[in-house]
C-alpha positions, 0 to 999 in steps of 0.5 A: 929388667936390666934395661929397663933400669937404664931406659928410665935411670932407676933401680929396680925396687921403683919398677916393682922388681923388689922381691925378684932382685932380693930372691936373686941376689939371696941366691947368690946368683948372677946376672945371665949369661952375656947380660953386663950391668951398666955403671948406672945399673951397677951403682943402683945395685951397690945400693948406696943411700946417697946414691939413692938420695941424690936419684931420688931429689933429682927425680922430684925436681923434675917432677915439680918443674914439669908440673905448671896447671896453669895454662895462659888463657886459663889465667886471662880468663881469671884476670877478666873476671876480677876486672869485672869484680873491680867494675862491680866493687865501684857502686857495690855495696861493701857486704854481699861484694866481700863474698865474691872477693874471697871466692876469687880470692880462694880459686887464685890461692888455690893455683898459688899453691902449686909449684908455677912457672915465675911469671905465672907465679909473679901474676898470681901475687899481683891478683892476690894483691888487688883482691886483698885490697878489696876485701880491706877496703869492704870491711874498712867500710863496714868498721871491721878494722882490725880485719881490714888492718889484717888485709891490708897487710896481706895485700901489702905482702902480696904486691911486694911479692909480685915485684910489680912497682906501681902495684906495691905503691897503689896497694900503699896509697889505699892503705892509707885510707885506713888511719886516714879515717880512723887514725892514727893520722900520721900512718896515712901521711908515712903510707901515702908519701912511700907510695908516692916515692915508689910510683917515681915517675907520672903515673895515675897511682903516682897522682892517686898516692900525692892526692892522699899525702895532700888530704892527710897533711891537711888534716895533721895541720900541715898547710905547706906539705898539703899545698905541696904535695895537691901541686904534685898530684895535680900536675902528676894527674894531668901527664898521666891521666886516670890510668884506666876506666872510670869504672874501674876500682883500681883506676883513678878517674877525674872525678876521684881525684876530685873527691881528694882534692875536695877533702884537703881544701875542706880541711885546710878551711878554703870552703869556697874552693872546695865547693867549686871542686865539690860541684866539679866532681858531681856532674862526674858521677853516674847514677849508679855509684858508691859512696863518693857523692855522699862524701863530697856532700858530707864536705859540703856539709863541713863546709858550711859548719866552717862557714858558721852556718851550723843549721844549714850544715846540719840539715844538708848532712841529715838530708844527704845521710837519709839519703844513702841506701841501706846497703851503702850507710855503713861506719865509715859514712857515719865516720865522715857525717860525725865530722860534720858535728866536730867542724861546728864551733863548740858553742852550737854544737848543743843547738836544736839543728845539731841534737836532731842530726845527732839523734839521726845518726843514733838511730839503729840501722832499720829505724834510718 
């Protein structure tokens, strides 16, 4: 028993020799004959409790350290299949998406929640990160806001976590798309320019980050700062490309920053560049997709409503909202075609061509 103490450096009650040390040591008996504790063994018998303490703290941290159950093709194997989710979020319509989100999300929470090496551990945030993004952006779309909000400040938290910098400035920018479409406007201006600030140098998140700064200037008004910052983006974008594939939600292709240049010469009123852009982006975009067309039609739509053609934009938003598949008409869509009727000067907006496209936007869901 004595060597067995000092092979695994522990006192015998942990190898289960409690009663036969206690009827010993009760009888006042010695150890055999030629057998001499060691220092180890003679310290454990003293029984000291911070002796046992400090053994006892050191064997658990030994334990944690050997415990990673996260092997590196296990977690490639994790990270290819949330790229496939980011594929799919791209022409997946919001709400059957949300429910393989949080299964991914739920599989990665449940290996964060072991003790991992720091690399594991800073790559798991990094996932955590893009799949709460993801599920914000889903039920932004669907016009669960305050739940988006909740997400996006989960997501927010977890890049951060990951020390990743151009992940913390990616998650930003997205986050920006929130008040930029329900308000207030100014936290997408704040959201979007600390983006910009972390990203630094050339990137296409650095080029995605100035696009968002453009449109939400343009919206606040702010013509100089929107001229500015759509500079920035542009020759950001052109050094750096889209950063990734086209299908690819945490990419940004071309033909997006397409769609946030249109929404920022749409706001600045310069309808006829607008266009050009508009026309541009819809030869970029395959026919299984999400809901940008739809919003760059919409803005075509305002386009026309700036142009003091109020019937022609009325019918093109109507047309172009039928349109959409049930899957993909969801609140923000109505959102964005509600602009149309705002952008129409008020003294139509009671016109025949308005009412009707009002009265198709009240519709309930299964008479659209």
């Amino acid at each position: 028993m004595t060597l067995l103490c000092e092979l695994y450096e522990c006192i015998p009650k942990e190898l289960g020799f409690a009663d036969s040390v206690a009827q010993v040591t009760g009888a006042g008996s010695k150890l055999a004959p030629g057998i001499r504790p060691s220092p180890s063994t003679a310290s454990a018998y003293a029984d000291d409790p911070f002796d046992e303490r400090v053994d006892a703290a050191r064997r658990t941290v030994d334990r944690t350290l050997a415990t990673s159950t996260v092997s590196a093709s296990q977690l490639d194997r994790l990270d290819e299949r949330i790229l496939w989710a980011r594929q799919q979020y791209v022409y997946t319509p919001p709400a059957p998406m949300l429910a393989s989100l949080l299964d991914y999300l739920s599989e990665v929470s449940d290996l964060a929640r072991d003790r991992q090496p720091a690399t594991v551990q800073s790559k798991l945030s990094e996932l955590t990160a893009v799949l709460s993004t993801l599920i914000a952006d889903a039920l932004m779309k669907l016009g669960k806001l305050a739940r988006s909000r909740g997400w996006y400040d989960t997501a927010l938290n977890a890049a951060d976590d990951s020390g990743n910098r151009e992940l913390r400035a990616r998650v930003r920018a997205q986050a920006a798309m929130l008040p930029f479409y329900y308000g207030p406007i100014e936290a997408a201006v704040s959201l979007s320019r600390s983006a910009r600030m972390i990203a630094r140098g050339p990137s296409a998140t650095g080029a995605f980050a100035s696009a968002a700064e453009a449109r939400a200037r343009a919206r606040l008004g702010d013509a100089e700062g929107a001229e500015e910052a759509i500079r920035y983006a542009t020759a950001m974008f052109e050094q750096s490309g889209p950063g990734g594939a086209d299908a690819d939600a945490f990419s940004f292709p071309e033909r997006r920053f397409l769609l946030y240049k249109s929404g920022t010469l749409t706001a600045l009123g310069r309808t006829n560049q607008a266009r050009q852009v508009q026309a541009q982006a819809l030869e970029m975009y395959p026919a299984k997709t999400g809901i940008d067309p739809t919003l760059l039609n919409l803005e075509a739509a305002i386009c026309l409503a700036l142009d003091r053609c109020p019937a022609e934009a009325c019918v093109l938003a109507g047309t172009i909202y039928l349109g959409v598949p049930p899957a993909h008409r969801t609140p923000i869509v109505e959102e964005r075609a509600r602009d149309v009727i705002s952008s129409l000067v008020p003294q139509v907006r009671a016109s025949r061509a308005a009412r009707e496209f009002a009265e198709i936007l009240a519709l309930q869901p299964g008479e659209k």
